[in-house]
Structures are given as C-alpha cells and as structure tokens.
LODO-268883 format. One record per residue (C-alpha): z negated, x, y; residue in three letters. Coordinates in nm, 4 decimals, padded with zeros to 6 digits. Layout:
<recs>
Z,X,Y,ala .
...
</recs>
This chain:
<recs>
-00.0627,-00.3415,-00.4948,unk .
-00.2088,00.0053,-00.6282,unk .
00.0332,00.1471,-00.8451,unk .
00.1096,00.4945,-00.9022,unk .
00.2688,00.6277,-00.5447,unk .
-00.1058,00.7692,-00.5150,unk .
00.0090,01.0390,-00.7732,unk .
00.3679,01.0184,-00.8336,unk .
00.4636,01.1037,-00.3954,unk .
00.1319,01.2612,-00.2897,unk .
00.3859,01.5062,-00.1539,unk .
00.6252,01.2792,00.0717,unk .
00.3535,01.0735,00.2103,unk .
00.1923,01.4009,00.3089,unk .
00.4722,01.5856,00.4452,unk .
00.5487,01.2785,00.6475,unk .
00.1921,01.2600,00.7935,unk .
-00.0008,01.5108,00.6494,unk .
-00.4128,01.4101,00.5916,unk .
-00.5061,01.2657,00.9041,unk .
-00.1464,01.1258,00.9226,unk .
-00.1685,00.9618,00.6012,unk .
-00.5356,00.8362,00.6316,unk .
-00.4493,00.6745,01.0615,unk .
-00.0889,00.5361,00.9113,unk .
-00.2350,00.3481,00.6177,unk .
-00.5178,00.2022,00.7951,unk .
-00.3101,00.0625,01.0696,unk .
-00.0753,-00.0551,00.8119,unk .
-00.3569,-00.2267,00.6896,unk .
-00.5224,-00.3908,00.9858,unk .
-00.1380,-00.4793,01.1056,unk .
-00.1075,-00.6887,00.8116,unk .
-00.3904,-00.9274,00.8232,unk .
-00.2586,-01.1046,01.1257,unk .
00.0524,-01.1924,00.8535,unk .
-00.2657,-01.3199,00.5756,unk .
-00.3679,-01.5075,00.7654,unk .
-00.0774,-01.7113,00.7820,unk .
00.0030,-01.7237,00.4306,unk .
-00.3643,-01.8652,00.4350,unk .
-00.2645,-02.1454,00.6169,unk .
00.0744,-02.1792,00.4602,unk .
-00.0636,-02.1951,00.0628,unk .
-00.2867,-02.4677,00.0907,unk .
-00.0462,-02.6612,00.2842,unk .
00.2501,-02.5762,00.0299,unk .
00.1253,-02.4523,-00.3516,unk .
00.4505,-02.3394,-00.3951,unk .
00.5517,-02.0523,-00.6222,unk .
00.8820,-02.0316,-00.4049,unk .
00.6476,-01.9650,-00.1399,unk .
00.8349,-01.8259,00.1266,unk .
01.0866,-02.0190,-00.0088,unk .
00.9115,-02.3408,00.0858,unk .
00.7817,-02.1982,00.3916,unk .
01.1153,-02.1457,00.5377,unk .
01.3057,-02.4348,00.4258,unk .
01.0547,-02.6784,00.5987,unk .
01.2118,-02.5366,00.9176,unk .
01.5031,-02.3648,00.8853,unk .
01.8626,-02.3924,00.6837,unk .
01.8905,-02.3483,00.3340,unk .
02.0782,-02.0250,00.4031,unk .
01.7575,-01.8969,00.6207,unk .
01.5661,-01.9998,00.3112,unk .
01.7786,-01.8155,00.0227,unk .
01.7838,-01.5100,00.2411,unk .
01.3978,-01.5266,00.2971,unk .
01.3528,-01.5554,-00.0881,unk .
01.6209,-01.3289,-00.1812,unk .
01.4744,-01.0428,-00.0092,unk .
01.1489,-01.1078,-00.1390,unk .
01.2264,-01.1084,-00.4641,unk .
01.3489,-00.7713,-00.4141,unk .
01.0596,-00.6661,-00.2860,unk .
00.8917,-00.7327,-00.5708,unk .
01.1247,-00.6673,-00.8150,unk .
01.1945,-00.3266,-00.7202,unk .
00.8608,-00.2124,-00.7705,unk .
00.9053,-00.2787,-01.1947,unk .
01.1986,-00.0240,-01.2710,unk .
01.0101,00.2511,-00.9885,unk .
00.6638,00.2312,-01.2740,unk .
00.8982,00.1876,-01.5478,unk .
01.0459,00.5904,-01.3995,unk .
00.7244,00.7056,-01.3208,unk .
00.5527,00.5688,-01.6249,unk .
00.8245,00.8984,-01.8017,unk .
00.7015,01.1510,-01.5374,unk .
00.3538,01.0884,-01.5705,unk .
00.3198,01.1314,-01.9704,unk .
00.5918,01.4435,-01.9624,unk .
00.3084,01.6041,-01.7498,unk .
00.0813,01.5222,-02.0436,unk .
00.3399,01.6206,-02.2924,unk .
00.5968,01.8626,-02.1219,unk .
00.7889,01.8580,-02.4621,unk .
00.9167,01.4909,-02.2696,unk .
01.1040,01.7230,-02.0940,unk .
01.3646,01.7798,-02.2812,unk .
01.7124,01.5893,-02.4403,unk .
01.8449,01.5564,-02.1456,unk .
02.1392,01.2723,-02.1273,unk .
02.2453,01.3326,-01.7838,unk .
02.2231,01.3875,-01.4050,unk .
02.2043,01.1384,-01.0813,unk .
02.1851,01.3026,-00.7416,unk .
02.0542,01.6413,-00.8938,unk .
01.7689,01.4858,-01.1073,unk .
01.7550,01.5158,-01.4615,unk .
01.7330,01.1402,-01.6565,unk .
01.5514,01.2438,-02.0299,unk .
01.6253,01.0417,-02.3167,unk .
01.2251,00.9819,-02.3948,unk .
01.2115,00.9612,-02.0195,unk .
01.3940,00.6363,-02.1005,unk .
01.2904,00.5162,-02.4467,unk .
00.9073,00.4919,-02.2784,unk .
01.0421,00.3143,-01.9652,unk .
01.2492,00.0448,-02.2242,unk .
00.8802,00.0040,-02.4262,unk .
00.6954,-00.0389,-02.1519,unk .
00.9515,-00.3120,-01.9804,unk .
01.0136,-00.4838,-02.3305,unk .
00.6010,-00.5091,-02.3979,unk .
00.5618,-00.6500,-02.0178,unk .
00.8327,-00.8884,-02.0316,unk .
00.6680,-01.0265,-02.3819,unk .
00.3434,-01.0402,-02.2185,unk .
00.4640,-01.2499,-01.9264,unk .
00.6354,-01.4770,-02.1752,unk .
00.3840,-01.5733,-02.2957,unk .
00.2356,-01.7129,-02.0176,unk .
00.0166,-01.6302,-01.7200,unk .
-00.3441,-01.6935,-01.8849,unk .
-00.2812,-01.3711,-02.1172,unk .
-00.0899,-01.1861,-01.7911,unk .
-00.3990,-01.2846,-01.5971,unk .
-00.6765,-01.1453,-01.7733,unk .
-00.4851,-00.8331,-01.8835,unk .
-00.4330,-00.7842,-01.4939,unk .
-00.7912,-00.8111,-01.4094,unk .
-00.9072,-00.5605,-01.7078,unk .
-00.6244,-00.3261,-01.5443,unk .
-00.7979,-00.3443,-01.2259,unk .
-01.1610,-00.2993,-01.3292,unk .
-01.0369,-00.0166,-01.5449,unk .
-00.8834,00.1909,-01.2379,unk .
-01.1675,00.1237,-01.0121,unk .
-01.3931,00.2841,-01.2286,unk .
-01.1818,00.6006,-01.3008,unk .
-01.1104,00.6469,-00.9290,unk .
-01.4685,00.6313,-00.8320,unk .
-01.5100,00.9467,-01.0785,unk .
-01.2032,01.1784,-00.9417,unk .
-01.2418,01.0860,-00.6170,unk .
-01.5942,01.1467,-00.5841,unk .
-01.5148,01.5009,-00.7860,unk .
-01.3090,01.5915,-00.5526,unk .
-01.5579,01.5292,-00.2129,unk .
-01.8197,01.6993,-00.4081,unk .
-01.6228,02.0362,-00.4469,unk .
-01.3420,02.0986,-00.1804,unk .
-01.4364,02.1707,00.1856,unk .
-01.3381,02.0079,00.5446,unk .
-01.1386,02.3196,00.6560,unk .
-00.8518,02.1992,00.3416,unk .
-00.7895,01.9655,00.5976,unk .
-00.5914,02.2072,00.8474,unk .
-00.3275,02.1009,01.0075,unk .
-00.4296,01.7400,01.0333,unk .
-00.0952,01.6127,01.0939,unk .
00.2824,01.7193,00.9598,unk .
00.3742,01.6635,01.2776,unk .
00.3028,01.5822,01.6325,unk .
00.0374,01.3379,01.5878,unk .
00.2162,00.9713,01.6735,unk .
00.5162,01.0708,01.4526,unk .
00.3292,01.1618,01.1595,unk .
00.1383,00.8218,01.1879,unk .
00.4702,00.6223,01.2519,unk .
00.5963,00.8405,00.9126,unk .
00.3486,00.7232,00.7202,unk .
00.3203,00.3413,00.8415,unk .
00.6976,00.3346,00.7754,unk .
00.6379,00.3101,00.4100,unk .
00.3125,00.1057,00.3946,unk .
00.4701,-00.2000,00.3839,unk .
00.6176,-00.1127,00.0282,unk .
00.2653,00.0002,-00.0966,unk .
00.1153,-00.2810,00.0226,unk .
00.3044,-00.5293,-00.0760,unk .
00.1330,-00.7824,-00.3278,unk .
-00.1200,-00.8871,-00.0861,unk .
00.0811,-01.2278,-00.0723,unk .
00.1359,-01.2666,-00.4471,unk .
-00.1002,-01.4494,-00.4770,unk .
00.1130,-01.7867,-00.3604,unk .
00.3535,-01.7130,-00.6214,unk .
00.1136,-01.8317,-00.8504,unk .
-00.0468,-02.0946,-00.6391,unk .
00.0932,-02.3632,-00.8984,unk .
-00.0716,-02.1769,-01.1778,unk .
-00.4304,-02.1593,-01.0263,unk .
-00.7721,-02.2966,-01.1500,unk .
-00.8360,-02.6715,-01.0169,unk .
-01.1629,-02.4798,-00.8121,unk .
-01.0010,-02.2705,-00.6615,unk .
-01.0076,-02.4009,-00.2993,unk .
-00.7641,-02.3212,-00.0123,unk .
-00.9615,-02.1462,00.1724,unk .
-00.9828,-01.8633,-00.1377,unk .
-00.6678,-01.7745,-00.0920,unk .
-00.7012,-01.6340,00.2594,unk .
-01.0288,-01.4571,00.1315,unk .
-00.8383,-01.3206,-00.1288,unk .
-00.5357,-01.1320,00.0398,unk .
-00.7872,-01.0148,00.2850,unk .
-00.9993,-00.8355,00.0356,unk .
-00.6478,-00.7046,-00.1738,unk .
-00.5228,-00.5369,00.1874,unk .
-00.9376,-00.4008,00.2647,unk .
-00.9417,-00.2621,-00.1054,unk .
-00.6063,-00.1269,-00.1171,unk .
-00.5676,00.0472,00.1957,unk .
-00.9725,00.1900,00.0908,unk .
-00.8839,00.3309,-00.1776,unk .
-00.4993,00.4590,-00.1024,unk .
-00.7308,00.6107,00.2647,unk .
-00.9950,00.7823,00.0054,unk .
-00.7230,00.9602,-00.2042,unk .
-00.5195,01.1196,00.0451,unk .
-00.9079,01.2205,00.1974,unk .
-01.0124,01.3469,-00.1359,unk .
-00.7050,01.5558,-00.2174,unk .
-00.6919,01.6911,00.1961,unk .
-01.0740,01.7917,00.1090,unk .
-00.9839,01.9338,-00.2331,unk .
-00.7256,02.2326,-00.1693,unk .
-00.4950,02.3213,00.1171,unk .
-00.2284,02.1067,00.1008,unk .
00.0483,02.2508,00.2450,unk .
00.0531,02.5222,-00.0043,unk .
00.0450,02.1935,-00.3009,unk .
00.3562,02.0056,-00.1436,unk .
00.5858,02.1267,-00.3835,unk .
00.3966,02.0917,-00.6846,unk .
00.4870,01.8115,-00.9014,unk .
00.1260,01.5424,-00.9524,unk .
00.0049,01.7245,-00.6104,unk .
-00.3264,01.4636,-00.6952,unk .
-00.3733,01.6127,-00.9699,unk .
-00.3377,01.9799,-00.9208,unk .
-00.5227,01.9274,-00.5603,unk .
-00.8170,01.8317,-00.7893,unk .
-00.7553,02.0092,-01.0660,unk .
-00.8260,02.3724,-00.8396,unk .
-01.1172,02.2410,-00.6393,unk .
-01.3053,02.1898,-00.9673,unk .
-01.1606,02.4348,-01.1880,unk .
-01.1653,02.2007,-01.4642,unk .
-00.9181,02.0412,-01.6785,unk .
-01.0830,01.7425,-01.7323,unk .
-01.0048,01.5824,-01.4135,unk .
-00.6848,01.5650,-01.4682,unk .
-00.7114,01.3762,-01.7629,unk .
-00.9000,01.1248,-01.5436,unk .
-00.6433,01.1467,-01.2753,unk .
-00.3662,01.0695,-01.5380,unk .
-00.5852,00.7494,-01.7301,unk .
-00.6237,00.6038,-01.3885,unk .
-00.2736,00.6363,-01.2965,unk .
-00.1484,00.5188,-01.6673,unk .
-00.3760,00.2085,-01.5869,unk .
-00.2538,00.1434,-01.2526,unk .
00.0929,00.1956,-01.3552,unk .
00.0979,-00.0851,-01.6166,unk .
-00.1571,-00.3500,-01.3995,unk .
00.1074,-00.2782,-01.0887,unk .
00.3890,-00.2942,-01.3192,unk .
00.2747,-00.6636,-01.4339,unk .
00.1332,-00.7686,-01.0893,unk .
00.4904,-00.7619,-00.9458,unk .
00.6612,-00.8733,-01.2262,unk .
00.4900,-01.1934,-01.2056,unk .
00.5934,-01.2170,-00.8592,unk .
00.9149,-01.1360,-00.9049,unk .
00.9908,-01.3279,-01.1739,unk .
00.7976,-01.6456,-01.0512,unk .
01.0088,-01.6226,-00.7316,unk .
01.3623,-01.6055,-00.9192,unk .
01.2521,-01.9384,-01.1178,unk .
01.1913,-02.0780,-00.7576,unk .
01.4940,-01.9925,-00.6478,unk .
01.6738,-02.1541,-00.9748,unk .
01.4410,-02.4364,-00.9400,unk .
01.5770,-02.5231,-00.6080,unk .
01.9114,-02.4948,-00.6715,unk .
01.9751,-02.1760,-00.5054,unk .
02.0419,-01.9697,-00.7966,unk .
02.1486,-02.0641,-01.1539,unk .
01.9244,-02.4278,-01.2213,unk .
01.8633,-02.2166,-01.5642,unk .
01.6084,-01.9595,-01.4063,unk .
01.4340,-02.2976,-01.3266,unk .
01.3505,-02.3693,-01.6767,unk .
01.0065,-02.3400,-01.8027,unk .
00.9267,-02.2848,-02.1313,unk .
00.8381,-02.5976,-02.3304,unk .
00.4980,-02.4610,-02.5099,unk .
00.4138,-02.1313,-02.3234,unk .
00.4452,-02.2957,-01.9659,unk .
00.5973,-02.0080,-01.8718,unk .
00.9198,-01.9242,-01.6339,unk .
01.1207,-01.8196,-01.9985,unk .
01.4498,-01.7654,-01.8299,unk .
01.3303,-01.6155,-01.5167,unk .
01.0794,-01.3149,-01.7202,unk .
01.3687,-01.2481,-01.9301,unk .
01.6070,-01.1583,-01.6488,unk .
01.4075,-00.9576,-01.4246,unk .
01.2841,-00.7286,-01.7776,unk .
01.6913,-00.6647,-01.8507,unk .
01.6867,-00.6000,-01.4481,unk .
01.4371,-00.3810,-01.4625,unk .
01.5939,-00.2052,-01.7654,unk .
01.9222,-00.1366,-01.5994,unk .
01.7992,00.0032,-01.3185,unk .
01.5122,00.2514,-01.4651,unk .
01.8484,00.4117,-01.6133,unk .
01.8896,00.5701,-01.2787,unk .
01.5893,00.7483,-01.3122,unk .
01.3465,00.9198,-01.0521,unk .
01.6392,00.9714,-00.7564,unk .
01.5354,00.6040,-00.6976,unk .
01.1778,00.6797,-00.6597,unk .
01.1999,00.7481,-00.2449,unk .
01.4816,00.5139,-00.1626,unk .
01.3432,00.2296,-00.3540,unk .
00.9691,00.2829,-00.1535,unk .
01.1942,00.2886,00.1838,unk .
01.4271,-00.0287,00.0989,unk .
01.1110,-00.2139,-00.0629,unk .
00.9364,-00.2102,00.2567,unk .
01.2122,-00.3157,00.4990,unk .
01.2649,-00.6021,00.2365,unk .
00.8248,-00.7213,00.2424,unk .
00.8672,-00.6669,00.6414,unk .
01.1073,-00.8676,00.6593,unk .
00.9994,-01.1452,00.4176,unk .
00.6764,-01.1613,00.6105,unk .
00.8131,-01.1760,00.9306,unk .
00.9979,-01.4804,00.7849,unk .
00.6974,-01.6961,00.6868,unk .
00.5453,-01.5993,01.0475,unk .
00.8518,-01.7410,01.1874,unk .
00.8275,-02.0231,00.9310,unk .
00.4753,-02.1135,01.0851,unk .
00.5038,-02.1020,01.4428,unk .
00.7648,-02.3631,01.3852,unk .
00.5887,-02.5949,01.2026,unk .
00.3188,-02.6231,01.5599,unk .
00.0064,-02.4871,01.4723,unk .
-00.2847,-02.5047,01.6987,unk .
-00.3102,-02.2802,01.9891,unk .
-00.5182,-01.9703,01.7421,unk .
-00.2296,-02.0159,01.4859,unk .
00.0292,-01.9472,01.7323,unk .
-00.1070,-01.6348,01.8574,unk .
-00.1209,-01.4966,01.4830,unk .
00.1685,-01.6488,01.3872,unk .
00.3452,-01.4468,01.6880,unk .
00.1517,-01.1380,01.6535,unk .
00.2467,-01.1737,01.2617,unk .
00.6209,-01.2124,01.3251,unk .
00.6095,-00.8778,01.5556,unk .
00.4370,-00.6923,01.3173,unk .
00.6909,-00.7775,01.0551,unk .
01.0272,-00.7849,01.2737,unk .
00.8466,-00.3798,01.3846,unk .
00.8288,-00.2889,01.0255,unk .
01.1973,-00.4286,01.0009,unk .
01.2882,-00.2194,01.2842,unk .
01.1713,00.1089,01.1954,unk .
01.3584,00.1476,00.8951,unk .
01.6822,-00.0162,01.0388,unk .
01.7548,00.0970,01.3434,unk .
01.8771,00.4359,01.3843,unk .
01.7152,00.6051,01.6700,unk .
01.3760,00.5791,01.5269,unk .
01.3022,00.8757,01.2549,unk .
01.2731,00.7590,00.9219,unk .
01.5391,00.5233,00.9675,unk .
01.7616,00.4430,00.5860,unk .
01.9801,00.7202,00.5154,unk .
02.3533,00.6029,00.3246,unk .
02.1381,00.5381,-00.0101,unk .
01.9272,00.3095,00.1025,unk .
02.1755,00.1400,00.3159,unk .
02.3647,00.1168,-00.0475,unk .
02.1006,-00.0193,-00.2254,unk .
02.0411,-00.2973,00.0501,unk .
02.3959,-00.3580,00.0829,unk .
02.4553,-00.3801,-00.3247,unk .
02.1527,-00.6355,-00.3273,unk .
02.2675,-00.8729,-00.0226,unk .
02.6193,-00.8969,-00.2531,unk .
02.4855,-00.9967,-00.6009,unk .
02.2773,-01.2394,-00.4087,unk .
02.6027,-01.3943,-00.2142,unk .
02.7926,-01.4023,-00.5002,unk .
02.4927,-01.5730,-00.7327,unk .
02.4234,-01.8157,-00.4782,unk .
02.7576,-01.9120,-00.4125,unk .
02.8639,-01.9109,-00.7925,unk .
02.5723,-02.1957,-00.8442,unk .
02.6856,-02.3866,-00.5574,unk .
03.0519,-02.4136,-00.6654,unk .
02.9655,-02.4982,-01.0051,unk .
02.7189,-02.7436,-00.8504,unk .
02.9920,-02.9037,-00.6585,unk .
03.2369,-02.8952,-01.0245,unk .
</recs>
C-alpha cells in the first residue's frame, strides 16, 4: 500500500490540500474504508478465492457484472507496477543527476531518459522472476521490505519533528477548508489500495491462518498506512514552509533536508523510498497478476493465464504478462505519474463498491447489511468524485483516455476468448 507517492507527489497532494488538508483527507479516507474491510472479512472466509471479487460478484450477479468487477480491479492493481517502475528512474537520478541525461524523447512535455528506462526494465524483469518463482520467496522478500521501511521512516520522520517548528504549518489548507479535504480524499483510494490484497492470495495462505485473520489484517494495513502517509505530510508541514517547497522536485526530501541542515537525511529519505518502491512494486504485482490468472481460470480471459506452473506453483502465464505490461507502459514515462494515481482510484472505488454490492445480495444479517450499504456508498462516492463533472477534481481528457483504452482491450480480450470458446 506504501509506495513511493510519499516522496515522488509530496507536491500535488499538498497543493490539493495543503498540511491540514492532507493529514483530515487521508484519515477520513482511512476510516471510510473499513466499513468496505469489513466486508471482504466476511467475504474471504466464505470464498478463498484469488478471483476474489471475481467470485464475490458472480455468486450474484451476471458474468458480465463479474468480468467488469475483475477487470477494473486488475487495473487497479496493475497500474501501480509501471507508476514504481517511473519513479524507481526519478528517485536514483536525484541520487545520480548524471541519470539525467540521453534523452530519447518527449510525452506531454516530460523528458523519457534512456537510463530512466533501462532501470525501470531491471527492476520489472527482476520482479517478474521473483514472482515466478512462486509466492513463498515473494512473501518473505515482501515482509523484509516492510520491516526495512518502518525502521527508516521512524528515523526521518522523527528528524524532522525534532527540528522544524508549528508555524511551517501556515496556511493549513490550499484551499477553503472542505475542498482541500475533498482534494485530497479524491486520490486516497489509489494510495490505499492493497488493503484487500490480501484475498488474492487467500488460496496461497498457511493452513492456521483462520478467517477471522483476514479481517484483522486489512484493518491493521488501512490503521498503518494511513499513520504513517498522516505522519509524513505532518513531518514535512513541521519541517519548512511548504508553499515556498511546492515546486521543488523530492519536496520530502528537501522539506527535511533544510530543517536539519544535513545531508544525511536525505540519504535516509531516499533508502526508505528505494525500499518502499520495490516492496509496493511486488505487493501489487502479486495482486495483479493473481487476479488475471483468475480471470483466465474462469474462462473470462484467455484459459492460458489460468495455467499454473507445474513445479513453482506459481500463476507462470499470468506474472509473465503483467511484467511485459508493465514494461510497455513505463515507456511513457513520468506524464503518467498523476493520471495513473487519479484513474487507479476510480478503478479500487469502484471494485469495492462492487463486492459491497456483491454482499448485501447474498442476505447477511441485519449488522452486515448496514456495512455492506454504508460500504457500497463509500465506494459508489469515491466513484463519483472522479467521474462526474461538476465536482472539482473530476478526470480531465487523459484520464478519461486511459479508462476508455482499458475498458476496450478488456472487451475485445473477453470477447476474443469467448468466440474461440464457442469454435
């Protein structure tokens, strides 16, 4: 869930919100959301399922309810793996600024590099190779990721409280006060997402892990996240005045980087991020691709993305399609950095407001209706505010593109496999 938006858009979540903004936005995000855990905590145990809202949905609804549901989550996920495989080029050319350079060409204004690239293509190739071979060694590097982050943040973070001052935090909002907050919780679907992965791997879990773990679990991914994405933008409101650092590129870093007056930091900053990068990176390109091989599985793709591999146990076909995905796309470069954060979280929205939907169908008791419904509005909002255009924020003609482009391949792959199902 943590990747590197905490670094790499400092700027746009502040200039949408500013620090009191940012801080309200994320934690309503945040307590919005575990209406919606809840129901995937009743929905896992019920269906271990790594098409999870997959499953959920076709219990209720038509198939083409279902391919849609799992369709758009798969973006959600998927989208996330080319955005670090960009940002995994920005953050070392501020390392190395020689990065900068051998330039190959230009989309909307932004330069693409040629190392840019090559590290992008490394770090996909490596990834998809982990995930290949199986979830055991994805697993454990994932937790190490985690740990590893945790611990750096706890040192730049608390550097940062211990040198900057409360009057950095002037203005408190970009804007008028509910707009900056509806701004910021615009986009906090897309940096939360992950919360739910965990029933893409359902199948793949220890025999002891009960059902009632999995509930405990997305609840303490959405408490940790939205702690520690509230504690940067605090830390980096405290550290300098951030309206003068909106501009800069890594405003995290250079926020910190003046309150202490110290290099150093910045090297922290940058190991944490680096960390993050690659454990987010992984994280949703296990969800991704265990949702694709759903999808195959069930015949609503190619049966081949179904396959698992014979040794490895692994979804072969399915990791090897989303890492030449994810490849193709990083060749756009950061101009899909914004879009992809707005389209990404109009996609989990509206995948979560799905499996709501999903369970209030399948009769709960009276409790699980009133979540399930308060769920579903919470998701069909987050839908809203990025579709509809009166509301500010709404998708400008990129993002409308890129949502567009998707909804087509997915047409035309789903009805390719059923007309050479019918053949």
């Amino acid at each position: 869930m943590v990747g590197v938006g905490w670094l790499v858009v400092m700027d746009d979540w502040l200039t949408r919100g500013g620090p009191l903004g940012g801080i309200l936005g994320f934690a309503l995000g945040a307590l919005l959301l575990l209406p919606i855990a809840y129901v995937y905590g009743q929905l896992v145990p019920r269906m271990p399922d790594a098409s999870s809202e997959v499953a959920y949905t076709a219990a209720v609804f038509p198939q083409w309810v279902s391919f849609a549901t799992g369709w758009m989550m798969t973006l959600a996920y998927f989208i996330v793996c080319p955005w670090e495989a960009v940002a995994a080029g920005r953050i070392a050319a501020y390392i190395f600024p020689v990065l900068d350079s051998m330039e190959v060409y230009r989309i909307a204004g932004h330069p693409v590099y040629l190392p840019h690239l090559v590290l992008g293509l490394v770090l996909t190739v490596l990834l998809t190779t982990l995930n290949y071979r199986g979830i055991a060694l994805s697993a454990a590097f994932q937790n190490w990721t985690a740990f590893g982050v945790l611990a750096l943040f706890a040192v730049f973070a608390g550097s940062g409280f211990a040198r900057g001052s409360a009057r950095n935090f002037e203005p408190l909002f970009s804007h008028s006060g509910f707009l900056s907050v509806l701004l910021v919780m615009q986009i906090v679907p897309y940096y939360m997402t992950g919360f739910e992965a965990v029933s893409k791997s359902s199948e793949e879990s220890r025999a002891d892990f009960r059902g009632g773990d999995f509930f405990k679990a997305m609840v303490m991914a959405i408490v940790v996240a939205a702690g520690f994405y509230i504690v940067v933008i605090a830390a980096v409101g405290f550290a300098a005045p951030w309206e003068l650092l909106t501009k800069e590129r890594f405003m995290t870093a250079v926020a910190l980087e003046r309150a202490i007056g110290a290099h150093w930091i910045v090297r922290v900053i940058l190991a944490a991020a680096l960390l993050s990068l690659v454990k987010c990176f992984n994280g949703n390109f296990v969800a991704a691709s265990r949702l694709l091989f759903a999808l195959g599985r069930r015949g609503l793709l190619d049966a081949r993305l179904g396959r698992v591999h014979p040794v490895r146990q692994a979804p072969s076909a399915a990791v090897i399609w989303v890492g030449i995905a994810t490849a193709i796309c990083m060749l756009l470069g950061q101009a899909i950095l914004v879009p992809i954060s707005e389209v990404g979280a109009m996609a989990s929205a509206l995948g979560w407001a799905s499996a709501c939907a999903a369970f209030l169908f399948m009769r709960p008791g009276a409790m699980g209706r009133i979540v399930a419904v308060i769920g579903l509005l919470v998701g069909v909002l987050f839908t809203a505010m990025k579709v509809l255009p009166g509301i500010p924020g709404h998708f400008d003609r990129y993002e409308w593109l890129a949502l567009v482009v998707w909804c087509g391949l997915g047409v035309t792959l789903h009805l390719a496999e059923r007309n050479r199902a019918v053949v």
